[in-house]
PAKEFI-234721 format. One record per residue (C-alpha): residue in one letter; y, x, z. Coordinates in steps of 0.05 Angstrom, whole numbers, plus 5000, padded with zeros to 4 digits. Each point is the difference from the previous one (the first is absolute). Layout:
// PAKEFI-234721
AYXZ;...
// end
This chain:
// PAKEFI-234721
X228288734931;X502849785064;X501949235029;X508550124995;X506149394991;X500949504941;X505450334957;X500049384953;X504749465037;X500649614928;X496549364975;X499649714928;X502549304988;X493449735000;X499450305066;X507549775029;X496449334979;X494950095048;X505250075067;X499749475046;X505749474981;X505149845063;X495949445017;X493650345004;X503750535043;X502149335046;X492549795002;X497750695033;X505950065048;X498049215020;X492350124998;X498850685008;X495950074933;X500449944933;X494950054935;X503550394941;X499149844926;X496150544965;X500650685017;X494250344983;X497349984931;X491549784984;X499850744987;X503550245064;X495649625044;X493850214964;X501150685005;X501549975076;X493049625002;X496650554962;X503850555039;X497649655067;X492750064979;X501050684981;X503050155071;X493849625030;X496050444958;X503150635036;X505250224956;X506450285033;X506150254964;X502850355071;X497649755077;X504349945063;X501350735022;X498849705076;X494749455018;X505849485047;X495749765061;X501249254972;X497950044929;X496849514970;X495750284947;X492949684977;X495250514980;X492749704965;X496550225073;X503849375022;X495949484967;X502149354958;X506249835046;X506749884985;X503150634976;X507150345014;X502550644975;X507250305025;X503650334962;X497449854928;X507050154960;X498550685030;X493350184983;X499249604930;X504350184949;X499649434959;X500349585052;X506350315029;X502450094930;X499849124989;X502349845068;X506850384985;X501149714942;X508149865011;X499949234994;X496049915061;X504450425030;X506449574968;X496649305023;X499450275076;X506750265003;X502549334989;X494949695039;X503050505057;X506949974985;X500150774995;X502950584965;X493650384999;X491649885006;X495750485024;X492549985003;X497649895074;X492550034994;X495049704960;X492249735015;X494849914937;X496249375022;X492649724981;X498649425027;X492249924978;X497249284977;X496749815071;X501449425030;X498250165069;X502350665003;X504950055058;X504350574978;X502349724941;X503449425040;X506650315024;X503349635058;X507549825013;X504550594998;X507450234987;X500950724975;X505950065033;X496150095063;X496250734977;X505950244974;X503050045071;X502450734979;X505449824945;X506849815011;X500649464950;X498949104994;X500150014926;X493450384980;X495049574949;X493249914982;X497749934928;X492649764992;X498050284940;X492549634976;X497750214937;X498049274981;X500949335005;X499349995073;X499249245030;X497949705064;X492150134984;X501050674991;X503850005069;X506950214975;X505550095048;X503249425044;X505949985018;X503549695063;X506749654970;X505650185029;X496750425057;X504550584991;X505949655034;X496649835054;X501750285073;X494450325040;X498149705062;X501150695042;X499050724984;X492850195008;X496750704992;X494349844967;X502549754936;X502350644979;X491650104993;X496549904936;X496949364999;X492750304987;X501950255076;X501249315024;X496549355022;X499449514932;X500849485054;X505550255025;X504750054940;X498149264976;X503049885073;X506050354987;X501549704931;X500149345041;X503650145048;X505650414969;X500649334961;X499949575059;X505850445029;X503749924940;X498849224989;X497650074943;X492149784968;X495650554962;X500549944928;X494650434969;X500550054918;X494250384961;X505050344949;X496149954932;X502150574958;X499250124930;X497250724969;X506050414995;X504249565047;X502450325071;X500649675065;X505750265038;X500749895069;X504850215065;X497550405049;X499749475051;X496849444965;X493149845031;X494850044954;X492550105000;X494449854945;X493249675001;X492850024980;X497650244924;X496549394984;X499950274931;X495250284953;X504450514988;X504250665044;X506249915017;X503550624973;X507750075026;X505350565025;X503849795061;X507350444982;X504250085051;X506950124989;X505650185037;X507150024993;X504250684991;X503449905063;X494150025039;X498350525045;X495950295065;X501349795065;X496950165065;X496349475032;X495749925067;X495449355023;X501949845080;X494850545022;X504750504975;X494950214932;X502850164945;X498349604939;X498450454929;X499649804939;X494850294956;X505450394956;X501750385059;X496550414988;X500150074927;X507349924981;X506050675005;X504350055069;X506849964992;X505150365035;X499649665064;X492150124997;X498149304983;X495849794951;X503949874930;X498149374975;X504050194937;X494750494982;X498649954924;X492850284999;X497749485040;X505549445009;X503549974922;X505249654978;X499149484952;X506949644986;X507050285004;X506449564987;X503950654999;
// end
């Protein structure tokens, strides 16, 4: 069995029912994310819990036929940190097999405005029950910034947790609004992960990105339901804090992109050229360029056609 495209573009009216309404559409072009009704049944989510512990456990249904310089990819060698695994939908079966179920698909099209979603990548996360451990706190970010390589403004994030996931268990924050913002200037290093950057620094940027803007920081720990999604644009700053709880925090961060997305060159000011890690995993197309269309590794989940 290989990873290929959604060939089911059709929703029951249960699911129709489920679509973000015109005005929640409004609310995510105004605030850059949005928290959907109930996508994923009790029995959906459990099985992506039990399939993650399987996965911890060692099992693989296929792995990456090349190891990208960047991935991230916790291994049990790497002790009780935070943990992030690329790739997921492509080497869990049943995990890849839930996340394209077509009505996620559906809600991000319309989140997106676009004909077509494809998967971009996706990261199993464990964010273990210790309050002072420093990796699980994840500082200010956009995603827009890593994905320096794609043509497109309109990719989406859906944060997937596979439980009630509140404040104490350090769900995700969002900036409101953030994604309309205008950067200060250009600068080279934000097209770095931020586990390569000063903690400092980005809490520095945040401000002064708002400052520039005249605007004030509104921060909003998103409380999400088990089985609902948080959505949100690819520029929206976001970040997460400690695990206070007694429990894991046990999520899928789904990125999505839109169909019209593709691979463009780009270089930082010292003339290197910036990758992506499916650069070296995806097909070339005929221009030699990597095919971010690929269906073994990028899918499709939605189709309006």
């Amino acid at each position: 069995m290989t990873v290929q495209d959604s060939r089911n573009f059709t929703l029951t009216d249960e699911e129709r029912a489920l679509l973000p309404t015109d005005e929640d559409v409004d609310f995510y072009v105004e605030h850059g994310w949005y928290l959907s009704k109930k996508l994923f049944t009790d029995e959906e989510v459990e099985q992506l819990e039990a399939a993650s512990e399987r996965f911890y456990a060692g099992h693989r249904d296929r792995t990456l036929p090349a190891r990208p310089p960047k991935l991230a990819y916790w291994e049990p060698e790497h002790g009780p940190v935070q943990r992030h695994n690329d790739y997921i939908h492509y080497e869990d079966d049943t995990i890849g097999r839930i996340l394209r179920k077509p009505l996620l698909g559906a809600v991000a099209a319309r989140l997106a405005e676009a004909e077509q979603i494809r998967v971009f990548q996706s990261t199993l996360i464990y964010k273990p029950p210790m309050a002072q451990e420093q990796s699980n706190i994840v500082p200010w970010h956009f995603d827009r910034h890593y994905w320096s390589t794609s043509t497109s403004e309109r990719m989406l994030t859906a944060f997937i947790p596979f439980h009630d996931c509140d404040e104490e268990m350090g769900t995700i924050t969002m900036v409101d609004g953030s994604h309309v913002w205008k950067e200060t200037a250009d600068n080279d290093s934000t097209s770095l992960h931020f586990a390569e950057r000063d903690r400092s620094e980005l809490d520095v940027m945040l401000e002064e990105n708002a400052a520039y803007n005249g605007v004030e920081v509104r921060k909003i720990p998103v409380f999400i339901p088990k089985g609902h999604v948080n959505f949100h644009h690819c520029r929206s700053y976001h970040g997460s804090g400690a695990n206070v709880s007694d429990r894991p925090r046990r999520a899928i961060s789904f990125h999505l992109q839109d169909g019209e997305n593709r691979y463009r060159d780009f270089f930082r000011s010292d003339g290197t050229k910036v990758a992506y890690n499916h650069d070296v995993l995806v097909r070339r197309g005929a221009d030699g360029r990597p095919d971010y269309s690929d269906p073994e590794f990028l899918p499709l989940l939605w189709s309006n056609h």
